[in-house]
Backbone as a chain_set.jsonl record, in Angstrom:
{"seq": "XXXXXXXXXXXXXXXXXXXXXXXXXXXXXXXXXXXXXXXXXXXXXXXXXXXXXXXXXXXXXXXXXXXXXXXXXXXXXXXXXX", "coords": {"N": [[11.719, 5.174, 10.187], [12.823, 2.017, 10.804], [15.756, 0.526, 10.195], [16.329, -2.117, 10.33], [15.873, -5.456, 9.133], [14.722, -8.203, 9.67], [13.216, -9.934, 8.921], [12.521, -12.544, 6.29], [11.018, -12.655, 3.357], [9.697, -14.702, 1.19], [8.125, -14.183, -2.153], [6.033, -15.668, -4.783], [5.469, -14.854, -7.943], [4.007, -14.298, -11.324], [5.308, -14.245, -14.458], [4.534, -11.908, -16.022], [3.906, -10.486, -13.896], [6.393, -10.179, -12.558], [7.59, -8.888, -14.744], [6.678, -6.4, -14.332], [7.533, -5.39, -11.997], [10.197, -5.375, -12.459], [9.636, -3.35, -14.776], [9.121, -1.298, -13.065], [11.273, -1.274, -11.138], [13.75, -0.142, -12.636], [12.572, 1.926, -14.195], [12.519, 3.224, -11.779], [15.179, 3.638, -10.554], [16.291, 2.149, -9.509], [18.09, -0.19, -6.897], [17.843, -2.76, -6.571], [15.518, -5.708, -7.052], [13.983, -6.011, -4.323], [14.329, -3.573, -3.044], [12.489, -2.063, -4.644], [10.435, -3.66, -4.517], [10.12, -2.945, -1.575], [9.574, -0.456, -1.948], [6.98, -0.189, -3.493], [5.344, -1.693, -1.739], [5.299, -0.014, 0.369], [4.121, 2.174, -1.025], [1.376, 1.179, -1.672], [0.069, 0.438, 0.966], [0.094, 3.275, 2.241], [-1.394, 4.275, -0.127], [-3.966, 3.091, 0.604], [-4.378, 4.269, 2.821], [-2.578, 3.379, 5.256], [-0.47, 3.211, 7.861], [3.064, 2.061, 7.01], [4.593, 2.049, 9.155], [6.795, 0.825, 11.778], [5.28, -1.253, 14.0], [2.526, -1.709, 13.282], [0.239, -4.208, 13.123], [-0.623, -6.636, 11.609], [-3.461, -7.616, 12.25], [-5.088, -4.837, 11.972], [-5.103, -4.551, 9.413], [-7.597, -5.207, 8.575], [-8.518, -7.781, 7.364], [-8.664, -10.055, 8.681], [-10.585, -10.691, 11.43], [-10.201, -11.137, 14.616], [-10.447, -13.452, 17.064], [-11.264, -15.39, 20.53], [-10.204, -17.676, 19.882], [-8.403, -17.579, 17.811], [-7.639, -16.233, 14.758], [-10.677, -15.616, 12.513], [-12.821, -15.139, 9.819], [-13.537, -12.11, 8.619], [-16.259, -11.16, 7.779], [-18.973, -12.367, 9.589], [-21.774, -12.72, 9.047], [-20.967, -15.27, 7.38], [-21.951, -17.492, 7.657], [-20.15, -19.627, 8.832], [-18.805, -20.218, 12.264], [-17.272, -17.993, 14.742]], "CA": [[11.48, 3.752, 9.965], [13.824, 0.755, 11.431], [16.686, -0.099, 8.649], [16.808, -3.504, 10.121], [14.992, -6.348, 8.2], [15.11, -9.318, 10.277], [12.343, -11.089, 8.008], [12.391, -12.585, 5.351], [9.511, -13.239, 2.774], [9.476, -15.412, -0.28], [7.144, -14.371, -2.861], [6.372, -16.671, -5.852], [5.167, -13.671, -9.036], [3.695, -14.646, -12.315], [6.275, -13.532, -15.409], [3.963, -10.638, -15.523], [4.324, -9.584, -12.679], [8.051, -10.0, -12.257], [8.011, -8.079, -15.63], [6.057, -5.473, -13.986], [8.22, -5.026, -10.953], [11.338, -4.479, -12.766], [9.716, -2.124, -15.241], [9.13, 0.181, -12.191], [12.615, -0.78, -10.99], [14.346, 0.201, -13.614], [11.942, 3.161, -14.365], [12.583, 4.663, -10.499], [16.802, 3.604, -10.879], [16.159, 1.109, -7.633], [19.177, -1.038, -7.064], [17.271, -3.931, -6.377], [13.99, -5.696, -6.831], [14.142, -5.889, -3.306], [14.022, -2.458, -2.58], [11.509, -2.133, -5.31], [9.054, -4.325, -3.834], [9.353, -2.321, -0.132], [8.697, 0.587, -2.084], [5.652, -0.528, -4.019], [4.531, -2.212, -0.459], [4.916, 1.081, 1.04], [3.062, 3.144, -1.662], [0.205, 0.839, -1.59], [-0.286, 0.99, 2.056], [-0.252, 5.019, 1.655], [-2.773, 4.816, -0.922], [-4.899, 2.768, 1.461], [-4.246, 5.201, 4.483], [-2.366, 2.495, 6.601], [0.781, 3.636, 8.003], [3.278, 1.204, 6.94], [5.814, 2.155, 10.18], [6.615, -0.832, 12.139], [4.751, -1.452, 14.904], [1.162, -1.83, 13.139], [-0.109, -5.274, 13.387], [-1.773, -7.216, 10.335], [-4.946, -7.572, 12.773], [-5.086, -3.973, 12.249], [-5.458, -4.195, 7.954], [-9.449, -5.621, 8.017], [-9.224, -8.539, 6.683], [-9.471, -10.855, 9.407], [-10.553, -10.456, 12.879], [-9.416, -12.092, 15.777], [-11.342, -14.095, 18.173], [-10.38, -15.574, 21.094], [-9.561, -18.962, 19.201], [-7.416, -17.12, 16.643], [-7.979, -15.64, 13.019], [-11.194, -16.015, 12.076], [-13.493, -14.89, 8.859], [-13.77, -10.795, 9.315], [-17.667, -11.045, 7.759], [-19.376, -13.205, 10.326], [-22.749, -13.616, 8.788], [-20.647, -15.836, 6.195], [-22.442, -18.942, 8.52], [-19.115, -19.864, 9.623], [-18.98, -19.863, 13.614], [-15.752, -17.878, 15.052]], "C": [[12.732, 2.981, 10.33], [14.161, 0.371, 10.153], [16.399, -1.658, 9.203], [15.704, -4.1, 9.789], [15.532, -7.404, 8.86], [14.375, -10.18, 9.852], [12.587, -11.052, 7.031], [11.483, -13.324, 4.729], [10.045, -13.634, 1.272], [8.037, -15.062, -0.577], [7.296, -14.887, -4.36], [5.438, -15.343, -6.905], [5.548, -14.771, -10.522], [5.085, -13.831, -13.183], [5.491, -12.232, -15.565], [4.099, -9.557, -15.119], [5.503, -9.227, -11.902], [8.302, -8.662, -13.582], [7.685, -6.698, -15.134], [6.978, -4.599, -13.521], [9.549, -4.403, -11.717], [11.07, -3.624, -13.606], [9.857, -1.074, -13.924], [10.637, 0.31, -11.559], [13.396, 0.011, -11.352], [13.924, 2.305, -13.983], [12.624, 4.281, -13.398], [14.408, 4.339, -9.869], [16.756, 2.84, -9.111], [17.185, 0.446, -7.929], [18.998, -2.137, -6.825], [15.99, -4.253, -6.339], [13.485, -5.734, -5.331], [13.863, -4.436, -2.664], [12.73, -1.843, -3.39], [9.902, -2.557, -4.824], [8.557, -3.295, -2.169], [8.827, -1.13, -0.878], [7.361, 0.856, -2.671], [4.853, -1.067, -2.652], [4.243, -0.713, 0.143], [3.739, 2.132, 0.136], [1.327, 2.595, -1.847], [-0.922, 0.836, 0.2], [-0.419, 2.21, 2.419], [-1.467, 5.158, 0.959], [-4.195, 4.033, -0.021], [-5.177, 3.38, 2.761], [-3.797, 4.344, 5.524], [-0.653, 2.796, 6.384], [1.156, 2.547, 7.806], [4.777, 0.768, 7.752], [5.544, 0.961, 10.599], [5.464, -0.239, 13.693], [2.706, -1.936, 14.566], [1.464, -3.332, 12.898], [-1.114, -5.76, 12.035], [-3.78, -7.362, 10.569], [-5.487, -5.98, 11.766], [-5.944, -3.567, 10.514], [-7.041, -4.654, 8.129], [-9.412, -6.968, 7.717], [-9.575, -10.084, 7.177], [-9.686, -10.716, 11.028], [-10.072, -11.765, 13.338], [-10.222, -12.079, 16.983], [-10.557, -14.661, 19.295], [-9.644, -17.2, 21.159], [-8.951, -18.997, 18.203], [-7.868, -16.213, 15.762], [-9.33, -16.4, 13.07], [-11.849, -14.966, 11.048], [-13.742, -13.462, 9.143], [-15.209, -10.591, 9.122], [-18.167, -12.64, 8.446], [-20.964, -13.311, 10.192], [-22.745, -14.566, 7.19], [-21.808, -17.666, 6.586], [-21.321, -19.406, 8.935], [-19.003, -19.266, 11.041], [-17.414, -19.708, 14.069], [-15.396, -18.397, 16.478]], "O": [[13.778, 3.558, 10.033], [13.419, 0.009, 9.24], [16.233, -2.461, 8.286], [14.609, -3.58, 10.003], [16.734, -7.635, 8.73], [14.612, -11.33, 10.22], [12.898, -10.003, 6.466], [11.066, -14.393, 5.175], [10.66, -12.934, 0.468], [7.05, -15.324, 0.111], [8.287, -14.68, -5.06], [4.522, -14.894, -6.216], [6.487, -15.513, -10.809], [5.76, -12.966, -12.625], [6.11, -11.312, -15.031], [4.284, -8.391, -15.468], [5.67, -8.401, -11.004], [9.036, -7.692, -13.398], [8.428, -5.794, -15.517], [7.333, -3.535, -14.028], [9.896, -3.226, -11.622], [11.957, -2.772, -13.673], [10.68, -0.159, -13.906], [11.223, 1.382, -11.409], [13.836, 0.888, -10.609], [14.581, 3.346, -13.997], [13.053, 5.409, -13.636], [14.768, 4.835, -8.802], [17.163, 3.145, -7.99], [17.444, 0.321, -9.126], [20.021, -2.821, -6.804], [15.185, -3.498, -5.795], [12.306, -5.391, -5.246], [13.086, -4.363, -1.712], [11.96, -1.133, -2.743], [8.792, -2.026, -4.798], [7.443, -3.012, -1.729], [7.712, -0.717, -0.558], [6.704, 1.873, -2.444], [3.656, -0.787, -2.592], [3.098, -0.312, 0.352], [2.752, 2.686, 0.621], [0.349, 3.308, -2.072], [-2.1, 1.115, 0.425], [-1.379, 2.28, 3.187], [-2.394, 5.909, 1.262], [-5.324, 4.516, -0.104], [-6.033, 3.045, 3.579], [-4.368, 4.374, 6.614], [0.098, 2.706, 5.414], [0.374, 1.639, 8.086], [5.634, -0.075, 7.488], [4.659, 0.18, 10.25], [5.119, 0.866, 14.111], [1.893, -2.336, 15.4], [2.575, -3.744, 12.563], [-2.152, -5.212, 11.664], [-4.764, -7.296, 9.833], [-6.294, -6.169, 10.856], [-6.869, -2.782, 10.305], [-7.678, -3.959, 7.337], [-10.532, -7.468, 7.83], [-10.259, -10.957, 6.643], [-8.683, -10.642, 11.738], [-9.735, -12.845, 12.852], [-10.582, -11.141, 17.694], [-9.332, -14.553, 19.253], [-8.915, -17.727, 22.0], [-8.774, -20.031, 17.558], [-8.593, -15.321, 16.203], [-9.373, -17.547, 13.515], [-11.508, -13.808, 11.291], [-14.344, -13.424, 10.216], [-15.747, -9.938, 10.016], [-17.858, -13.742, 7.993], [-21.55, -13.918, 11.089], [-23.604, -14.688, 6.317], [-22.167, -18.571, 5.833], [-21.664, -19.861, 10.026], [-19.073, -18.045, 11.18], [-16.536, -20.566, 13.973], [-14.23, -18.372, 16.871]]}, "num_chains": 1, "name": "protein.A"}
Protein backbone atom coordinates (compact mmCIF):
# COMPACT_ATOMS: atom_id res chain seq x y z
CA UNK A 1 0.00 0.00 0.00
CA UNK A 2 1.29 3.77 -0.88
CA UNK A 3 2.44 5.56 2.60
CA UNK A 4 1.68 8.79 0.95
CA UNK A 5 -1.65 10.54 1.89
CA UNK A 6 -2.04 13.41 -0.29
CA UNK A 7 -5.87 13.77 0.77
CA UNK A 8 -7.33 15.01 3.14
CA UNK A 9 -10.92 14.30 4.55
CA UNK A 10 -12.85 16.10 7.21
CA UNK A 11 -15.29 14.06 8.96
CA UNK A 12 -17.88 15.68 11.30
CA UNK A 13 -18.78 12.28 14.17
CA UNK A 14 -21.54 12.39 16.68
CA UNK A 15 -19.94 12.25 20.54
CA UNK A 16 -20.79 8.67 20.15
CA UNK A 17 -19.10 8.01 17.69
CA UNK A 18 -15.95 9.93 18.49
CA UNK A 19 -16.35 7.98 21.82
CA UNK A 20 -16.42 4.90 19.87
CA UNK A 21 -13.37 5.54 17.77
CA UNK A 22 -11.11 6.21 20.55
CA UNK A 23 -12.38 3.27 22.56
CA UNK A 24 -10.93 1.09 19.71
CA UNK A 25 -7.94 3.45 19.65
CA UNK A 26 -6.96 3.12 22.77
CA UNK A 27 -8.07 -0.60 22.96
CA UNK A 28 -5.62 -1.49 19.67
CA UNK A 29 -2.58 1.17 21.33
CA UNK A 30 -3.03 3.36 17.84
CA UNK A 31 -1.13 6.58 18.10
CA UNK A 32 -3.68 8.47 16.56
CA UNK A 33 -7.33 8.72 15.74
CA UNK A 34 -6.09 9.15 12.46
CA UNK A 35 -4.57 6.01 12.06
CA UNK A 36 -7.50 4.55 13.82
CA UNK A 37 -9.97 5.62 11.42
CA UNK A 38 -7.66 4.12 8.23
CA UNK A 39 -7.71 1.10 10.11
CA UNK A 40 -11.41 0.77 10.82
CA UNK A 41 -11.83 2.04 6.95
CA UNK A 42 -9.68 -0.73 5.97
CA UNK A 43 -11.34 -3.51 8.09
CA UNK A 44 -14.68 -2.57 6.87
CA UNK A 45 -13.80 -2.71 3.29
CA UNK A 46 -12.29 -6.39 4.05
CA UNK A 47 -15.39 -7.37 5.62
CA UNK A 48 -17.22 -6.24 2.49
CA UNK A 49 -14.66 -8.03 0.09
CA UNK A 50 -13.43 -4.68 -1.53
CA UNK A 51 -9.82 -4.36 -1.70
CA UNK A 52 -9.03 -1.18 -0.10
CA UNK A 53 -5.39 -0.84 -2.22
CA UNK A 54 -5.24 2.31 -4.07
CA UNK A 55 -6.14 2.27 -7.34
CA UNK A 56 -9.95 1.06 -6.90
CA UNK A 57 -12.33 3.69 -7.87
CA UNK A 58 -15.55 4.62 -5.73
CA UNK A 59 -17.57 3.78 -9.10
CA UNK A 60 -16.43 0.42 -8.32
CA UNK A 61 -18.29 0.23 -4.43
CA UNK A 62 -22.24 -0.09 -5.94
CA UNK A 63 -23.66 2.59 -4.88
CA UNK A 64 -23.88 4.75 -7.73
CA UNK A 65 -23.47 4.13 -11.31
CA UNK A 66 -22.18 6.25 -13.81
CA UNK A 67 -23.81 7.42 -16.88
CA UNK A 68 -22.59 9.32 -19.44
CA UNK A 69 -23.89 12.64 -17.70
CA UNK A 70 -22.19 11.69 -14.42
CA UNK A 71 -23.31 9.92 -11.07
CA UNK A 72 -26.51 8.90 -11.28
CA UNK A 73 -29.11 6.76 -8.91
CA UNK A 74 -27.55 2.94 -9.06
CA UNK A 75 -31.49 1.49 -8.90
CA UNK A 76 -32.95 2.91 -12.08
CA UNK A 77 -36.50 1.82 -11.78
CA UNK A 78 -36.48 4.56 -8.86
CA UNK A 79 -38.47 6.79 -11.92
CA UNK A 80 -35.63 9.04 -11.94
CA UNK A 81 -34.16 9.32 -15.64
CA UNK A 82 -30.14 8.90 -15.75
Amino acid sequence: MNDLRGERLQVMLAPEELAALDDFRFKHRMPTRAAAVRELLKLGLASAGIDGAAGVKSSDYGVFGRGASGHSQGNSDSGAED
